[in-house]
PDB file of N, CA, C and O in Angstrom, chain B, residues numbered from 101:
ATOM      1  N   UNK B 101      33.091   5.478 -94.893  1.00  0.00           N
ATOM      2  CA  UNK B 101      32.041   5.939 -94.034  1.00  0.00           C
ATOM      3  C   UNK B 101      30.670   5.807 -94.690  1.00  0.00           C
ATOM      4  O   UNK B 101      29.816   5.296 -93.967  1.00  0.00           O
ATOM      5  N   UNK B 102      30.315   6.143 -95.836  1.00  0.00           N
ATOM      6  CA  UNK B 102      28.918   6.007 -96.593  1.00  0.00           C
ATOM      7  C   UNK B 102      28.658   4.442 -96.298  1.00  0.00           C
ATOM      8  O   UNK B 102      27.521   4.073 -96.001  1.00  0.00           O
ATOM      9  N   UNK B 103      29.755   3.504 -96.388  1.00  0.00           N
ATOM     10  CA  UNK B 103      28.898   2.239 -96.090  1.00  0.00           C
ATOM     11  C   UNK B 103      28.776   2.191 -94.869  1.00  0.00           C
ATOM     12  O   UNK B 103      28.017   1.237 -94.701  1.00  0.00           O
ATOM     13  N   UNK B 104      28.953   2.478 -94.187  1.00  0.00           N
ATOM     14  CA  UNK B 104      28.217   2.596 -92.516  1.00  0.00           C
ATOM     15  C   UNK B 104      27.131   3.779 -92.622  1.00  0.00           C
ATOM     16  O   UNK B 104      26.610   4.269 -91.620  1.00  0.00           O
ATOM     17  N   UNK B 105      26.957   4.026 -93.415  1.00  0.00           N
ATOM     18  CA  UNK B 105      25.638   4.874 -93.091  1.00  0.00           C
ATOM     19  C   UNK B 105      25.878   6.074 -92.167  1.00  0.00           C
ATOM     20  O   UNK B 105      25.042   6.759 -91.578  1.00  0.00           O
ATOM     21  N   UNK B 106      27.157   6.165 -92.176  1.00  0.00           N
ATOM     22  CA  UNK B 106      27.389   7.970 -91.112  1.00  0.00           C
ATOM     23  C   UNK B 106      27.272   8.888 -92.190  1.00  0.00           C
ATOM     24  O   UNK B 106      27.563   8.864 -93.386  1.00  0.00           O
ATOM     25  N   UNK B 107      26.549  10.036 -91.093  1.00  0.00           N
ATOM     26  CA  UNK B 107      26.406  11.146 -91.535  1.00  0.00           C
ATOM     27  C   UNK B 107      27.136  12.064 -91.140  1.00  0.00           C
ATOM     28  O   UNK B 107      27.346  12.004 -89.929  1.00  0.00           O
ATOM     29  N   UNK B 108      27.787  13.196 -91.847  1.00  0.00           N
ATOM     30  CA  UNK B 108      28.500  13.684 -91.497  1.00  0.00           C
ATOM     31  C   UNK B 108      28.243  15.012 -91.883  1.00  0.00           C
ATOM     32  O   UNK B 108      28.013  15.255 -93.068  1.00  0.00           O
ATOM     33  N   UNK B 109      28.256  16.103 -90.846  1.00  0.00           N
ATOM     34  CA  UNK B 109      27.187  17.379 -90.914  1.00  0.00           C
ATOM     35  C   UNK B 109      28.522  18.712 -90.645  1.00  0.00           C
ATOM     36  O   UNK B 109      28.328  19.927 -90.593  1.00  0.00           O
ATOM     37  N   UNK B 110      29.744  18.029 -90.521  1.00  0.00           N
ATOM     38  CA  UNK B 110      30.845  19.394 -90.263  1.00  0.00           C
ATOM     39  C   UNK B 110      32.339  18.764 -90.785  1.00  0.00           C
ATOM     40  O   UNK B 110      32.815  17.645 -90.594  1.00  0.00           O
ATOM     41  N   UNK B 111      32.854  19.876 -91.482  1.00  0.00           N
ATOM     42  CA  UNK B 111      34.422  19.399 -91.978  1.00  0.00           C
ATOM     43  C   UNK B 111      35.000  20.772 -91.942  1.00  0.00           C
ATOM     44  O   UNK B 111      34.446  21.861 -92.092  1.00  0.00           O
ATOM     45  N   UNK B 112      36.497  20.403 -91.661  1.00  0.00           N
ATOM     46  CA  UNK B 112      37.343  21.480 -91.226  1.00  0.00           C
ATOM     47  C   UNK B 112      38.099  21.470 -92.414  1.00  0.00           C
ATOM     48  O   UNK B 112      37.789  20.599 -93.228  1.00  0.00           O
ATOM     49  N   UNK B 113      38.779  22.036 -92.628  1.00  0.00           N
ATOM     50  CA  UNK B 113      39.507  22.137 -94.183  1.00  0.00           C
ATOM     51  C   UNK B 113      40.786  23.191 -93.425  1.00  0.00           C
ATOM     52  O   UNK B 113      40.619  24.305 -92.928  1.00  0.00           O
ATOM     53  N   UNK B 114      42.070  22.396 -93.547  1.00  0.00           N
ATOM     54  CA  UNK B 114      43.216  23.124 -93.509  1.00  0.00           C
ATOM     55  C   UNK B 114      44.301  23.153 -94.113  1.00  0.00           C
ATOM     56  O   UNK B 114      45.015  22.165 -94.286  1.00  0.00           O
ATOM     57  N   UNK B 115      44.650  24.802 -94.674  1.00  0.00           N
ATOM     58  CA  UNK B 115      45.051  25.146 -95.516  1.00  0.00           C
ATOM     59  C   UNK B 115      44.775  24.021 -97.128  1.00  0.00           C
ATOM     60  O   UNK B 115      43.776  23.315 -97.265  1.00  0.00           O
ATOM     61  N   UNK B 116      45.915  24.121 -98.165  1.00  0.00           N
ATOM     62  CA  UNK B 116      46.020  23.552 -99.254  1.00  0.00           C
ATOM     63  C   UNK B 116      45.275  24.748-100.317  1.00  0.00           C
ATOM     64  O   UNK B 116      45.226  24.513-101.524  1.00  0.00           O
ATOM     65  N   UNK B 117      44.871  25.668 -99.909  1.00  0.00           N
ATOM     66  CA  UNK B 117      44.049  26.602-100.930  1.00  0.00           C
ATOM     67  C   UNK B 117      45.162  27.674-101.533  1.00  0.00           C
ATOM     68  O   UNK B 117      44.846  28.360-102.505  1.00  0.00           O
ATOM     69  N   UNK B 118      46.240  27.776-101.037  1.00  0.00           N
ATOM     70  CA  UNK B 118      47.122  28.532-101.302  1.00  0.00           C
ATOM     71  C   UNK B 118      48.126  28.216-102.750  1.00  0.00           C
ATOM     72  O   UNK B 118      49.072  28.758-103.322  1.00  0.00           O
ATOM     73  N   UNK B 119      47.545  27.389-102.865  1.00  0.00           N
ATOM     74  CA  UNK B 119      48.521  26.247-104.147  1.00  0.00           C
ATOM     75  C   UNK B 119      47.480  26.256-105.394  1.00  0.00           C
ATOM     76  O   UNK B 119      47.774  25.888-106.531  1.00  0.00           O
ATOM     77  N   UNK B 120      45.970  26.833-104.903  1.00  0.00           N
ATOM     78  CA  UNK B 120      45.179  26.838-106.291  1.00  0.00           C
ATOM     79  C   UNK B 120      45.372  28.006-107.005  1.00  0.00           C
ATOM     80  O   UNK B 120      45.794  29.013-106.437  1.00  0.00           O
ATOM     81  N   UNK B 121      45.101  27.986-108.238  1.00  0.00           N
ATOM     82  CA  UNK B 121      44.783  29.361-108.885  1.00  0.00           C
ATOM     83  C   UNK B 121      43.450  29.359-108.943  1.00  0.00           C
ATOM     84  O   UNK B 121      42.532  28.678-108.486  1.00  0.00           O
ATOM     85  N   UNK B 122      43.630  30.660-109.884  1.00  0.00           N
ATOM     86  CA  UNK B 122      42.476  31.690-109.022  1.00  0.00           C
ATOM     87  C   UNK B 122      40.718  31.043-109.965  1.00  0.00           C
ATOM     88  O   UNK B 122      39.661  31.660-109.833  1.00  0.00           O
ATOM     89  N   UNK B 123      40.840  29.908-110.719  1.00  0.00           N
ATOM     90  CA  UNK B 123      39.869  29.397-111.409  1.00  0.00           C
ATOM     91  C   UNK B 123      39.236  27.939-110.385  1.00  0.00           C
ATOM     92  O   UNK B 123      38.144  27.375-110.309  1.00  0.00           O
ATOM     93  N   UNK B 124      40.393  27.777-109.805  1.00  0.00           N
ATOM     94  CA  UNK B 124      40.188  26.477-108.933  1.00  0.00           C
ATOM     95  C   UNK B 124      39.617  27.036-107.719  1.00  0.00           C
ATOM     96  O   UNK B 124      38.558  26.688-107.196  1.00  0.00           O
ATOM     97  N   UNK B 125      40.324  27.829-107.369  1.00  0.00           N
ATOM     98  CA  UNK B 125      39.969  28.477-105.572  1.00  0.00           C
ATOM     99  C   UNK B 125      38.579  28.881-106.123  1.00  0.00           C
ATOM    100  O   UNK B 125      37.896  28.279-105.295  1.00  0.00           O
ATOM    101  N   UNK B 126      37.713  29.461-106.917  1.00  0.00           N
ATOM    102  CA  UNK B 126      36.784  29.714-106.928  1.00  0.00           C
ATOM    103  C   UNK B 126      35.664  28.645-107.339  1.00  0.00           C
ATOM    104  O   UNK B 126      34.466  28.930-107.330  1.00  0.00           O
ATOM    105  N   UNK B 127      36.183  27.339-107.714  1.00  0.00           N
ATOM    106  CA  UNK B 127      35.224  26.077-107.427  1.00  0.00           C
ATOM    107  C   UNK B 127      35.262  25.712-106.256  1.00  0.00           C
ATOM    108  O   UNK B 127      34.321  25.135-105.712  1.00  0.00           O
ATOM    109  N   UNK B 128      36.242  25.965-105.749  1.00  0.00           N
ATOM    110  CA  UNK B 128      36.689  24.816-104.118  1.00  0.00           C
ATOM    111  C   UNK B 128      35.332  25.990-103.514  1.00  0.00           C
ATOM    112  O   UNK B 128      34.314  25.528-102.999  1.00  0.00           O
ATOM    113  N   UNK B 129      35.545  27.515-103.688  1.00  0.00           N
ATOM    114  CA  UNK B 129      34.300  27.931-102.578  1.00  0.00           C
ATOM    115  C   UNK B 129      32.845  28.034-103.129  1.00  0.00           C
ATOM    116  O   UNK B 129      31.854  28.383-102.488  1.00  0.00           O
ATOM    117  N   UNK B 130      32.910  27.649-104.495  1.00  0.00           N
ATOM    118  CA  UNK B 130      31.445  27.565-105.075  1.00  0.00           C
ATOM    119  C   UNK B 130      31.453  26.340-103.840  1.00  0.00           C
ATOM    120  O   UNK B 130      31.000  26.635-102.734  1.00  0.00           O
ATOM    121  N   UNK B 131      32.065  24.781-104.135  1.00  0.00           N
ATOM    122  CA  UNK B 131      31.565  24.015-103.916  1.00  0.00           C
ATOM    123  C   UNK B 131      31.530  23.740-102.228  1.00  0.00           C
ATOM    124  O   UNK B 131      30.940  22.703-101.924  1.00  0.00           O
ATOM    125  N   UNK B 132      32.152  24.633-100.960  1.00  0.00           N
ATOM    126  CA  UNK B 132      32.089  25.085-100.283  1.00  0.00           C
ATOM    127  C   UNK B 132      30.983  25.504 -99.760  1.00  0.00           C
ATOM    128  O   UNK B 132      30.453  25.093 -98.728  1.00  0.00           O
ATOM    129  N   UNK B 133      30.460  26.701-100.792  1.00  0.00           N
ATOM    130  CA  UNK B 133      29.146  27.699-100.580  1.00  0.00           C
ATOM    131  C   UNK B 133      28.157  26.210-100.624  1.00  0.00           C
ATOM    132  O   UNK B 133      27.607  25.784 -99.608  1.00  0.00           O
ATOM    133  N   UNK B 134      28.069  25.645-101.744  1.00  0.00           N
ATOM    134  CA  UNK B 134      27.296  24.597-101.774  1.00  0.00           C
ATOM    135  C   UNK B 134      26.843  23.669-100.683  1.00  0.00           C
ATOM    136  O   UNK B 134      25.678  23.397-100.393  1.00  0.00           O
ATOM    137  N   UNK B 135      27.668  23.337-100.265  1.00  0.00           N
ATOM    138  CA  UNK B 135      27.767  22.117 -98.550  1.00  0.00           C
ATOM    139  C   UNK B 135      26.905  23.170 -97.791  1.00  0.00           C
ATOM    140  O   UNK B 135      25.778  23.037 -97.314  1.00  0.00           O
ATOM    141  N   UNK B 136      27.842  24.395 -97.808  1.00  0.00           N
ATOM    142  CA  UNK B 136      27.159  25.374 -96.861  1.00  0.00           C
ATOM    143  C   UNK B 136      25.572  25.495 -96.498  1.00  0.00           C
ATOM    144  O   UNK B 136      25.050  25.294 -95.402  1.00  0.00           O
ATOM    145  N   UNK B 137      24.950  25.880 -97.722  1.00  0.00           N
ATOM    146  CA  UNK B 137      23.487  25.666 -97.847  1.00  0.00           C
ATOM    147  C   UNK B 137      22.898  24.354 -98.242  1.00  0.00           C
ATOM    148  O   UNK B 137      22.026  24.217 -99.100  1.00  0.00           O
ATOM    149  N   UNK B 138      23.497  23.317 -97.481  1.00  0.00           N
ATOM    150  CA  UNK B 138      23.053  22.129 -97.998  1.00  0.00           C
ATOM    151  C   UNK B 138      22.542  21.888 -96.250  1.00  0.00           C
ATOM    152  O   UNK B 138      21.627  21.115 -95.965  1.00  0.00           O
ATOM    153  N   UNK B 139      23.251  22.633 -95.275  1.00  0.00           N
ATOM    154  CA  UNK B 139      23.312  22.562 -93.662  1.00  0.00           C
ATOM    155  C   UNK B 139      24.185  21.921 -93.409  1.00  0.00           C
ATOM    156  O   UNK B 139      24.115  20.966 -92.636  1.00  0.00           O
ATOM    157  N   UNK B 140      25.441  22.373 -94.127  1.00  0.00           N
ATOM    158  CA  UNK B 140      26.839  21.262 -93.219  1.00  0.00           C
ATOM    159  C   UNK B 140      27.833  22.878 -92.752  1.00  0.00           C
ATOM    160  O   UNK B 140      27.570  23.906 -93.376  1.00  0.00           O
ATOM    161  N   UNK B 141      28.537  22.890 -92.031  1.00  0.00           N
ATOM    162  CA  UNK B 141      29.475  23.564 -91.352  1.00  0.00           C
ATOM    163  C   UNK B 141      30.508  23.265 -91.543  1.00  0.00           C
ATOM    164  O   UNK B 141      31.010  22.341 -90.902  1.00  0.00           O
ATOM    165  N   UNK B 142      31.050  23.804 -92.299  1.00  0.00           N
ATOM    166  CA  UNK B 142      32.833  24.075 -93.201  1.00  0.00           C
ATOM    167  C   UNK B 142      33.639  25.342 -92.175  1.00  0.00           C
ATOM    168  O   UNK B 142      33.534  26.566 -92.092  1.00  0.00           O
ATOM    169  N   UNK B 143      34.438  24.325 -91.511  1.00  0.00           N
ATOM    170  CA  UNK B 143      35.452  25.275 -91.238  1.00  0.00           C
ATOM    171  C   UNK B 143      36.858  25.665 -91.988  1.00  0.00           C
ATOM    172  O   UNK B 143      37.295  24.674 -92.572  1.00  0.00           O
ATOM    173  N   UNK B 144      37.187  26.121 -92.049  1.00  0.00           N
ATOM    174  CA  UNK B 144      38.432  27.128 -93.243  1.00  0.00           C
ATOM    175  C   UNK B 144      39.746  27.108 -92.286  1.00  0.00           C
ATOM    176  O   UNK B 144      39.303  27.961 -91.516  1.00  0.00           O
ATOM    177  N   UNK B 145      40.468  26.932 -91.974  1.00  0.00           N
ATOM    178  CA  UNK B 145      42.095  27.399 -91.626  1.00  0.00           C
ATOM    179  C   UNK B 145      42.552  27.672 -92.621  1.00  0.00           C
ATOM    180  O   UNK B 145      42.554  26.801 -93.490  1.00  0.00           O
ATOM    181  N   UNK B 146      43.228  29.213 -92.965  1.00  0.00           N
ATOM    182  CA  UNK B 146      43.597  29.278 -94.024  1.00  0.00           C
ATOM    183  C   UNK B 146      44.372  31.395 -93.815  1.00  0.00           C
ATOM    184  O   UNK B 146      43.706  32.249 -93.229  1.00  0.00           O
ATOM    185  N   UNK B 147      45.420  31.621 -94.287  1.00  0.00           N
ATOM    186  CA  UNK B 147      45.947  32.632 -94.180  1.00  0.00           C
ATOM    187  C   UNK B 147      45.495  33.456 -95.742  1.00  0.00           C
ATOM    188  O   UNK B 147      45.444  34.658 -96.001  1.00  0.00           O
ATOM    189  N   UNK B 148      45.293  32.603 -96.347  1.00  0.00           N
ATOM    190  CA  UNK B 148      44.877  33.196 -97.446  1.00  0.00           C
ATOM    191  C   UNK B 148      44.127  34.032 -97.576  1.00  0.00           C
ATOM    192  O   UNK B 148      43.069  33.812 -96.988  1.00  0.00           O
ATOM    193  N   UNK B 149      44.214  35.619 -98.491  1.00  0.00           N
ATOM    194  CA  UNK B 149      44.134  36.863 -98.412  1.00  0.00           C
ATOM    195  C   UNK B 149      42.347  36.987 -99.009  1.00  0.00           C
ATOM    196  O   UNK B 149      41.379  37.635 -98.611  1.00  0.00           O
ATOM    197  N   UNK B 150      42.541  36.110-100.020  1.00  0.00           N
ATOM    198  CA  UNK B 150      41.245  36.056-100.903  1.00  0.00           C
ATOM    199  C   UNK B 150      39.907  35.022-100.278  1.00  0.00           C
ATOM    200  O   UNK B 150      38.844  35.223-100.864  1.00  0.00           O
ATOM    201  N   UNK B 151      39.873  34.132 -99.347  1.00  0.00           N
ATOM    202  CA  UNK B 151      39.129  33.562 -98.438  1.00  0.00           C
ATOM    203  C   UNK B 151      38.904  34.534 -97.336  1.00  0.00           C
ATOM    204  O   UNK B 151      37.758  34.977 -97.262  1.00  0.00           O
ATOM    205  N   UNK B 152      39.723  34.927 -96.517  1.00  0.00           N
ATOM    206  CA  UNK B 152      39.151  36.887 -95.590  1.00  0.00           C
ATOM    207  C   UNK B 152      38.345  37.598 -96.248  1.00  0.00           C
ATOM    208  O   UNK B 152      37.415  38.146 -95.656  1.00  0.00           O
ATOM    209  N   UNK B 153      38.565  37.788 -97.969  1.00  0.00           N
ATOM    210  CA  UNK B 153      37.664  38.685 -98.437  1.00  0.00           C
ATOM    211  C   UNK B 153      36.106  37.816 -98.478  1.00  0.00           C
ATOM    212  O   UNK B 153      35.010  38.376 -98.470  1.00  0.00           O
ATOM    213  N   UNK B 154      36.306  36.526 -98.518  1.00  0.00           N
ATOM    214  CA  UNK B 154      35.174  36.036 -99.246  1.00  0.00           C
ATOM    215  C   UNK B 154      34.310  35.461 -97.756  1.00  0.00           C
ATOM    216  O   UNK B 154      33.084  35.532 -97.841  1.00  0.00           O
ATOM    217  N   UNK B 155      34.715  35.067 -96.813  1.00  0.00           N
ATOM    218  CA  UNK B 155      33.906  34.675 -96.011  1.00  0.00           C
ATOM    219  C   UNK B 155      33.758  35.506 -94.773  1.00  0.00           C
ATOM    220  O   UNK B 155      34.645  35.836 -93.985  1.00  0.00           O
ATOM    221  N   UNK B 156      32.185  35.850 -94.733  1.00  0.00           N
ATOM    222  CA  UNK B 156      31.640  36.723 -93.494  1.00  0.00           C
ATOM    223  C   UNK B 156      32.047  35.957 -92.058  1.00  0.00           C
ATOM    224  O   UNK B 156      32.947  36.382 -91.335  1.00  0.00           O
ATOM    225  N   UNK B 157      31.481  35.112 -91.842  1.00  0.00           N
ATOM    226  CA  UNK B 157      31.899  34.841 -90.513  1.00  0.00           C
ATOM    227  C   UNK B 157      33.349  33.944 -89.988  1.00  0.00           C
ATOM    228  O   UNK B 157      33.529  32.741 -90.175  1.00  0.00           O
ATOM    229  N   UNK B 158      33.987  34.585 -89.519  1.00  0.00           N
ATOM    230  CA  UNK B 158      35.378  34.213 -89.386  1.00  0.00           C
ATOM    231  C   UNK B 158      35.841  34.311 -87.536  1.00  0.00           C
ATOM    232  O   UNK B 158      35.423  35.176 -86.767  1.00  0.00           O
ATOM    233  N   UNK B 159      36.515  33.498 -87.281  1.00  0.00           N
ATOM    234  CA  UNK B 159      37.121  33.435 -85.968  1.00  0.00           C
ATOM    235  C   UNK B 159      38.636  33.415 -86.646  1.00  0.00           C
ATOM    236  O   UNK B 159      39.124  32.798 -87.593  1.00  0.00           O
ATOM    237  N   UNK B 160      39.239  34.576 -85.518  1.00  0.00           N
ATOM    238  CA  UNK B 160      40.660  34.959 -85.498  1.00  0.00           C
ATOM    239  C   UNK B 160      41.403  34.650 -84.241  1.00  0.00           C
ATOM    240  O   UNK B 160      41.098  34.538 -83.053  1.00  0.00           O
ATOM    241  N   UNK B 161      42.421  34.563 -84.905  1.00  0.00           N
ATOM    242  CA  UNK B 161      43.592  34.067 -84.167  1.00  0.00           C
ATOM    243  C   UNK B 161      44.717  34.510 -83.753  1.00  0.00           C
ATOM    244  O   UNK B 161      45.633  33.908 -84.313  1.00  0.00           O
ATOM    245  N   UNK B 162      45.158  35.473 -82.854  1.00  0.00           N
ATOM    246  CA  UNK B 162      45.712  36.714 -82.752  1.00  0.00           C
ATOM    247  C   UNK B 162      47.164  36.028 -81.768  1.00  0.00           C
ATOM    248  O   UNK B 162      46.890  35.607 -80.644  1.00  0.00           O
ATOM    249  N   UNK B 163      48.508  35.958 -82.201  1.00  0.00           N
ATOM    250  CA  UNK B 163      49.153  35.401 -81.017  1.00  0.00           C
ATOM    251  C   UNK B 163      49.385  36.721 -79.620  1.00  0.00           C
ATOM    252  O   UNK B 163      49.102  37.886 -79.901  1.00  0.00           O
ATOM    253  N   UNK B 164      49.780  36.459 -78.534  1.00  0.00           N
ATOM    254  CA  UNK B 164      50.519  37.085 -77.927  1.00  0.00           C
ATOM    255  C   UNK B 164      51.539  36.877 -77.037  1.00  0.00           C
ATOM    256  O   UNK B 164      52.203  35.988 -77.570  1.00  0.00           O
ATOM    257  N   UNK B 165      52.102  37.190 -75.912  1.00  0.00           N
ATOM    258  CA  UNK B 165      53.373  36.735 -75.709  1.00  0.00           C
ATOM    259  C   UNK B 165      52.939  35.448 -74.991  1.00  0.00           C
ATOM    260  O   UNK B 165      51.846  34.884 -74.947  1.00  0.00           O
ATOM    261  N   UNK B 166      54.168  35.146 -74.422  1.00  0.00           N
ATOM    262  CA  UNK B 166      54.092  33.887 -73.672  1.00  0.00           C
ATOM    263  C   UNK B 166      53.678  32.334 -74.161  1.00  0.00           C
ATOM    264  O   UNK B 166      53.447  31.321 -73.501  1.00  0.00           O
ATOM    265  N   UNK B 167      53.684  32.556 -75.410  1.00  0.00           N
ATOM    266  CA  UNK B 167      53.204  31.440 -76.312  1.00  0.00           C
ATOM    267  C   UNK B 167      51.780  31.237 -76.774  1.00  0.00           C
ATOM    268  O   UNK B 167      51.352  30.400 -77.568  1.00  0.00           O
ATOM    269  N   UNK B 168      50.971  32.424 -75.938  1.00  0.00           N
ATOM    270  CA  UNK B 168      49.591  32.278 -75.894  1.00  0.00           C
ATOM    271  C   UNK B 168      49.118  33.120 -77.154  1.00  0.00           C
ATOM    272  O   UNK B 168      49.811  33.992 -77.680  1.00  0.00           O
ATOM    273  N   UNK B 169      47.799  32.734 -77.587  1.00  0.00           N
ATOM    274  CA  UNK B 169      46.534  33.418 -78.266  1.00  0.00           C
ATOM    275  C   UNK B 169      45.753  33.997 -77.825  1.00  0.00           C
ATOM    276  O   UNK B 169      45.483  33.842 -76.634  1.00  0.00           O
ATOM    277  N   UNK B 170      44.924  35.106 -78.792  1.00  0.00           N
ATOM    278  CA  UNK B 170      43.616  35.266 -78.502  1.00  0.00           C
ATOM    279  C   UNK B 170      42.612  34.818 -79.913  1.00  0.00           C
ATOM    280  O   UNK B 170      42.796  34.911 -81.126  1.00  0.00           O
ATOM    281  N   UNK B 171      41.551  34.327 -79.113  1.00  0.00           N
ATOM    282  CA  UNK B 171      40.147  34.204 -80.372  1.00  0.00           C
ATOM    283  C   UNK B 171      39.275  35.290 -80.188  1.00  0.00           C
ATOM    284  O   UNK B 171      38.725  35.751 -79.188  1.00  0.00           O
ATOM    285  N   UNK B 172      39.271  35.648 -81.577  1.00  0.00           N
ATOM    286  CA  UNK B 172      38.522  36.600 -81.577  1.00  0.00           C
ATOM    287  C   UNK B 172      37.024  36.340 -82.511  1.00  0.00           C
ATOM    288  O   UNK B 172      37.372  35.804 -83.564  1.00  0.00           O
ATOM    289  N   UNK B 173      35.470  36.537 -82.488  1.00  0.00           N
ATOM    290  CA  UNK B 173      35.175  36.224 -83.474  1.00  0.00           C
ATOM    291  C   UNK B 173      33.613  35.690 -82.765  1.00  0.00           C
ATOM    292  O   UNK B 173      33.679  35.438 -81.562  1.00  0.00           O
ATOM    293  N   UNK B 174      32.229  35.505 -83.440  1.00  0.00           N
ATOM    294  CA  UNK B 174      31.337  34.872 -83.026  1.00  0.00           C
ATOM    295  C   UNK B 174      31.458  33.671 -82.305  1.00  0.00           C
ATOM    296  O   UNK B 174      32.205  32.818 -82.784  1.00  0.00           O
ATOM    297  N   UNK B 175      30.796  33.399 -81.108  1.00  0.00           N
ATOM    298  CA  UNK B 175      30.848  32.332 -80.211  1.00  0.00           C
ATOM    299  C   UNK B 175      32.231  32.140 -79.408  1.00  0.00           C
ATOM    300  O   UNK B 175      32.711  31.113 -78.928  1.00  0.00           O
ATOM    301  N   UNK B 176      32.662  33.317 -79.418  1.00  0.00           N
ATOM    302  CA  UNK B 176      33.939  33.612 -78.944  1.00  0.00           C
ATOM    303  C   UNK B 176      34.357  34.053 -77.704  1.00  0.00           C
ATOM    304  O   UNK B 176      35.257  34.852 -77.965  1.00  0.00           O
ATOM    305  N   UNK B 177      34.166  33.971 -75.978  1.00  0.00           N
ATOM    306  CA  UNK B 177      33.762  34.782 -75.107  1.00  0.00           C
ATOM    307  C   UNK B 177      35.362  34.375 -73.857  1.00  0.00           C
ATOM    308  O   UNK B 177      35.766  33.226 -73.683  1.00  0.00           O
ATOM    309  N   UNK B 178      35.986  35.616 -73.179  1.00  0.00           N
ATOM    310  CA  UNK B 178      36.631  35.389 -72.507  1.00  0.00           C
ATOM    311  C   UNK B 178      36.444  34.034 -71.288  1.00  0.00           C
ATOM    312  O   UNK B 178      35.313  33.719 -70.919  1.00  0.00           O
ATOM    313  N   UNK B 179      37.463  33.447 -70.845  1.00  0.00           N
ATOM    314  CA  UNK B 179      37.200  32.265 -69.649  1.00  0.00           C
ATOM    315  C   UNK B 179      38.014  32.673 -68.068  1.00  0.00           C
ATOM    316  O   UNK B 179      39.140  32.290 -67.749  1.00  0.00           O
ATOM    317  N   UNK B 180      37.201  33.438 -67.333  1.00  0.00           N
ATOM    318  CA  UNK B 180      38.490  33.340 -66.487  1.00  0.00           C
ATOM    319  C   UNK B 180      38.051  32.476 -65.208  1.00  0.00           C
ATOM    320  O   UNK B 180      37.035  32.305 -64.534  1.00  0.00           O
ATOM    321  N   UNK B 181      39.479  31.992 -65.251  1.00  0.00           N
ATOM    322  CA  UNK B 181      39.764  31.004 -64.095  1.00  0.00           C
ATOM    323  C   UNK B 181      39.640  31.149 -62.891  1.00  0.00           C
ATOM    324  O   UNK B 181      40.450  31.881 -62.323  1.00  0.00           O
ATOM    325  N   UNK B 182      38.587  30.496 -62.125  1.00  0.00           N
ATOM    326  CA  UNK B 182      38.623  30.838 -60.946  1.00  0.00           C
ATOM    327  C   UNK B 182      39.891  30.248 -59.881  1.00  0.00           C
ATOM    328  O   UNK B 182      39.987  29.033 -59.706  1.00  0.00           O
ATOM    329  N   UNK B 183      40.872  31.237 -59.174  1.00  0.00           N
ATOM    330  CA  UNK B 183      41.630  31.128 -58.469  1.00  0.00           C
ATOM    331  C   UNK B 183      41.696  30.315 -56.967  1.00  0.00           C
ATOM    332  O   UNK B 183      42.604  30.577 -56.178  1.00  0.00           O
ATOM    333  N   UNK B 184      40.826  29.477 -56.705  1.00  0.00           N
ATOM    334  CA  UNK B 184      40.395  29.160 -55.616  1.00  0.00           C
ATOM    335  C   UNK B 184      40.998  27.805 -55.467  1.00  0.00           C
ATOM    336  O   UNK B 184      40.782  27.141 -54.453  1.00  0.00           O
TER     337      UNK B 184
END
């Protein structure tokens, strides 16, 4: 991609943080924090206990029956379907 000249301003990151120790996981979110204030948008999937503690804004993922979810979380707003 750099030789095409794209820019790329958002990356999702899922899981793999669960396999670092605790010297690594804390470069992966230095270098995380870093992108962060650079103006790129890092998204996290991740169950991991010590990323909940560390990042403020978080969207959750709550199952419930029927196979369905709820999101919970900034930019997050119910949809209901109009029946018509």
């Amino acid at each position: 991609m750099a030789s095409r000249k794209i820019r790329i301003d958002s990356l999702f990151l899922d899981e793999g943080f669960g396999s670092l120790d605790e010297e690594a996981l804390e470069t992966a979110l230095e270098t995380i924090s870093g992108l962060q204030q650079d103006g790129k948008m890092i998204g996290i999937i991740s169950h991991v206990s010590a990323l909940k503690e560390r990042i403020s804004t978080q969207i959750t993922i709550t199952p419930v029956s029927g196979g369905r979810s709820t999101l919970a979380g900034p930019g997050c707003s119910n949809i209901i379907k109009d029946k018509s």
